[in-house]
N, C-alpha and C positions, 0 to 999 in steps of 0.2 A: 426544549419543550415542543411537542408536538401542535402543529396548526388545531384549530377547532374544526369540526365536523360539520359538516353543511347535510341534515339530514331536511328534505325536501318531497313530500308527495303528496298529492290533492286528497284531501278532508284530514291533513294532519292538524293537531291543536300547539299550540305555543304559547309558551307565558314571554314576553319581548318587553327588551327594559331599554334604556338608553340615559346616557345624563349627561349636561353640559361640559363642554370641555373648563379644566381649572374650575369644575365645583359653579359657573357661572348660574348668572338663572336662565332656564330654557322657558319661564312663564314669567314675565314681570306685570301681565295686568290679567284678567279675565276677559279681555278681548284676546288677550294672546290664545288664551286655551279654548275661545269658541271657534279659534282659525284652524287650532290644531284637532276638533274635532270636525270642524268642516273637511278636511284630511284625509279624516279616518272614514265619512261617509265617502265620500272620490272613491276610493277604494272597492267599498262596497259594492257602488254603483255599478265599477268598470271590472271590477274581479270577481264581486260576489265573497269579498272578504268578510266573514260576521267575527263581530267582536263583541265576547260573551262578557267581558266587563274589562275595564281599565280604573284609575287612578293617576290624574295629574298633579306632579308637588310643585314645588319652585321650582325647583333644577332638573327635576328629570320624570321618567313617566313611567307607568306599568298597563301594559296593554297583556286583554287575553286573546288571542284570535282562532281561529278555525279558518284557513286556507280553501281556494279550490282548484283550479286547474294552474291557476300562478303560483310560481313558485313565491316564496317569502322575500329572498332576498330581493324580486323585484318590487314586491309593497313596499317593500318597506324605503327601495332608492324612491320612493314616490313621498312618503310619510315624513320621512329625514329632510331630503333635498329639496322638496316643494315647501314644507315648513319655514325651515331654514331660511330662503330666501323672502317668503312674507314676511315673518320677525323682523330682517335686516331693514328690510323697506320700511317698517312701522316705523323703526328703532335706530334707523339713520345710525345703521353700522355695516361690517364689511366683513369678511371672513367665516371661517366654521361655527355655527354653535354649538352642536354635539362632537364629545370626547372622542368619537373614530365610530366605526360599525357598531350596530345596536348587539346586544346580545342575543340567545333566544334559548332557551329549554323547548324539549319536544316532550309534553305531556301524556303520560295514558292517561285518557280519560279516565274511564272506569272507576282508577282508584283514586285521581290523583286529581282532579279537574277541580272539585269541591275544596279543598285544601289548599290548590292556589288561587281560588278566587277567595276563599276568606283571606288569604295572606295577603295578596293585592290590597282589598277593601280595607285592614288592617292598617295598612302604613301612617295615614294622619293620626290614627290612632297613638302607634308607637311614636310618632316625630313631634307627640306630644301640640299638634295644632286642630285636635278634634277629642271632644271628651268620649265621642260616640262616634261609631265606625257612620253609620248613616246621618249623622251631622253634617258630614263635608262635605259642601255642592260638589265639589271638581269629582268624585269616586260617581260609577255606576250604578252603586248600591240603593242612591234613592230613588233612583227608575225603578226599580224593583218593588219601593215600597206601596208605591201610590200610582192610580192610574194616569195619563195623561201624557202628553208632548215629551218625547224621547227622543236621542239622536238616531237618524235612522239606520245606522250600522248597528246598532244593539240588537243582539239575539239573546231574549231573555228565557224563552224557551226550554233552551239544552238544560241549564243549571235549573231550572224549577222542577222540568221532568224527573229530576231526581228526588224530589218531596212531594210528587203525583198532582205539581201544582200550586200545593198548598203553601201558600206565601207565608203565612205565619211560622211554619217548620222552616223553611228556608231561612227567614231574617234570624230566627234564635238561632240556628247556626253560623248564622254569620256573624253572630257578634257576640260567641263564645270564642274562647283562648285558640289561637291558633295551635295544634298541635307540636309537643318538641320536636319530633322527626322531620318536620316542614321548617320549622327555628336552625336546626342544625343545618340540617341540606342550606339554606340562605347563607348563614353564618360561614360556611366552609371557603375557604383563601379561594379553591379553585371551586366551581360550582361544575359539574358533570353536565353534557348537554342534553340528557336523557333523564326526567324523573318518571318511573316504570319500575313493574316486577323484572325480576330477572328472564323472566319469561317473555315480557312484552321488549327487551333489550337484545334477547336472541333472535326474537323476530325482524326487531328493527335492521339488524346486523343480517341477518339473513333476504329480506328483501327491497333494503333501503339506503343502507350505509352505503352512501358514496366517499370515498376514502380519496385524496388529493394526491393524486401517486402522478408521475410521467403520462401515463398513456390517459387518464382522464381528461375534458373536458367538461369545466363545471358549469350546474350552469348557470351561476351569473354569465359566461361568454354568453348566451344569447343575448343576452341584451347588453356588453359591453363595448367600451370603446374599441376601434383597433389601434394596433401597440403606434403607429404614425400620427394619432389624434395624443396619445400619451406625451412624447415625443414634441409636436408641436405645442405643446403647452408650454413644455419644459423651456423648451428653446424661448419663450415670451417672457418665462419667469426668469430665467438665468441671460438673455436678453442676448445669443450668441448663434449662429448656425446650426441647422439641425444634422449636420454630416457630421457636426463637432461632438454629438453628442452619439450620434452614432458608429463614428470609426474611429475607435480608441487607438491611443498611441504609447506604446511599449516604455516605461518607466515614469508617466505623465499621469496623476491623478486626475480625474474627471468626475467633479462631485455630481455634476450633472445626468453623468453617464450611469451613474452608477446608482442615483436618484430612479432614473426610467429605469433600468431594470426591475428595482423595487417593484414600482406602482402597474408596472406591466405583470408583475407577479401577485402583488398584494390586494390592487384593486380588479384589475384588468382578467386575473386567472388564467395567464395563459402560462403553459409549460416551459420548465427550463430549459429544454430546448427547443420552443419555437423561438425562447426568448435570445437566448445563445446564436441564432443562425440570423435576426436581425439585427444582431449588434456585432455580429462578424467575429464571434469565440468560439475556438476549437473544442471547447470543452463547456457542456453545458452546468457542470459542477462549479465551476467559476461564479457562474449565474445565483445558486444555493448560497457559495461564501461570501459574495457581494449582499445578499438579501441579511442574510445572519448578522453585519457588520454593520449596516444600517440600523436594523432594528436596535442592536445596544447601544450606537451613537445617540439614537433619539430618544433612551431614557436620561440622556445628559445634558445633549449639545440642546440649547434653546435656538438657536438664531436657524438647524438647521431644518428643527422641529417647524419652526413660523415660515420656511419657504414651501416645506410640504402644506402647511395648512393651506399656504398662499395656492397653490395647486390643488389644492381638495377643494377649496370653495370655486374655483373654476370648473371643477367637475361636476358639484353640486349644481352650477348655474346650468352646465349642460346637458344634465339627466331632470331636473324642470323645464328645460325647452322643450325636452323630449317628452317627458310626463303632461305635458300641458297642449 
């Protein structure tokens, strides 16, 4: 199976979801979700991120946004990672709260904008904890109803301009039947990260698709660790030298070793061969089938899955130092 697509370019739109790892709750009170909207305005503030509506459930969340000169993946190391670590503190725990990278669809507006924000504002609906979409505090939909005190990342604007305003057209769409075509597209095993005419997808492709090929540099690298910060973590979690983890030895498994390369590739984005030439391999292919071999151990192995985690939440603490 191919990697996901990292499509990225200022004033793009997103529908961005994320859920606890093992199904946990990512919200156990409503102080948790006034934090996680204190978050989402940070953002705001410092990128000028607008968020045309969201939905917070128990476990997981649905954000819309509108981008601008940041790319996403760095909001969103701000939204996840700085989150994360307040929960922990409340909640006097340790480790990851979300299941890995958040997801993200790049939206055409145009067609498609309206159709996932009623599908967003929808979900308490369907998860059966709201008899009406505009019932559930946690959804953005009742800012919309009524005037008054709103979080200030909300841009309610975009989506009304599309009813010239008129709020009353707007709410009775939003709280008519989500259309099947938006039911299926959710519904489907693999979700596409493109919902667009075929038109607006040849464009995407045509001036946007960054594709994760060798000669790329994506760019989460602007703002990632380098592969020695990877490396020194490693060496803290597996508790051994960091030359042990970097100069493999011919017939000697090195879970460690083989762990960095991973996160040098999976979190970090760097190439198989920049990765290949600091871990001293003739052959940056090596790099590929160490990565491929990881990932199926970690739909099995638990014990090796909670050492990664043990090393994600060390990243998360130091992309919040960095964020903050």
């Amino acid at each position: 199976m191919s990697r996901p697509l990292r499509i990225e370019y200022p004033g793009a739109y997103y529908h961005v979801m994320n859920r606890g790892a093992a199904y946990q709750a990512t919200f156990r009170t409503d102080a948790d979700r006034e934090i996680f909207l204190e978050g989402l305005n940070e953002v705001h503030k410092r990128w000028n991120v607008k968020v045309l509506c969201y939905c917070l459930m128990g476990n997981h969340y649905h954000l819309c946004v509108q981008t601008g000169e940041v790319p996403l993946s760095r909001i969103m190391r701000h939204i996840d990672g700085v989150y994360t670590q307040r929960f922990n503190r409340r909640h006097g725990r340790d480790g990851p709260l979300f299941r890995g990278r958040y997801k993200a669809i790049l939206i055409e507006a145009d067609q498609y904008l309206l159709s996932v924000a009623r599908y967003i504002h929808h979900n308490p609906v369907e998860a059966r904890i709201a008899k009406q979409a505009e019932a559930y505090r946690w959804s953005s939909l009742r800012h919309y109803l009524k005037k008054g005190e709103k979080p200030e990342c909300l841009e309610t604007e975009k989506l009304l301009s599309y009813f010239k305003g008129k709020k009353g057209a707007f709410i009775e769409y939003m709280q008519s039947k989500v259309e099947k075509e938006i039911e299926q597209y959710y519904k489907a095993k693999q979700v596409g990260p493109i919902l667009g005419t075929e038109r607006f997808k040849e464009w995407i492709k045509a001036k946007h698709w960054k594709r994760q090929t060798e000669k790329e540099i994506p760019q989460r690298r602007q703002m990632a660790m380098g592969m020695d910060a990877y490396i020194a973590l490693l060496s803290e979690v597996y508790e051994i030298e960091k030359e042990a983890i970097v100069q493999g030895k011919r017939g000697l498994k090195n879970e460690s070793r083989q762990i960095g390369m991973y996160l040098c590739r999976e979190m970090g984005g760097y190439s198989h061969k920049e990765i290949a030439k600091t871990f001293g391999l003739g052959s940056y292919s090596t790099v590929s089938s160490v990565c491929a071999v990881i990932r199926e151990r970690l739909k099995k192995d638990k014990a090796l899955s909670q050492r990664i985690q043990t090393v994600n939440n060390k990243l998360q603490a130091y992309y919040g130092q960095k964020a903050t």
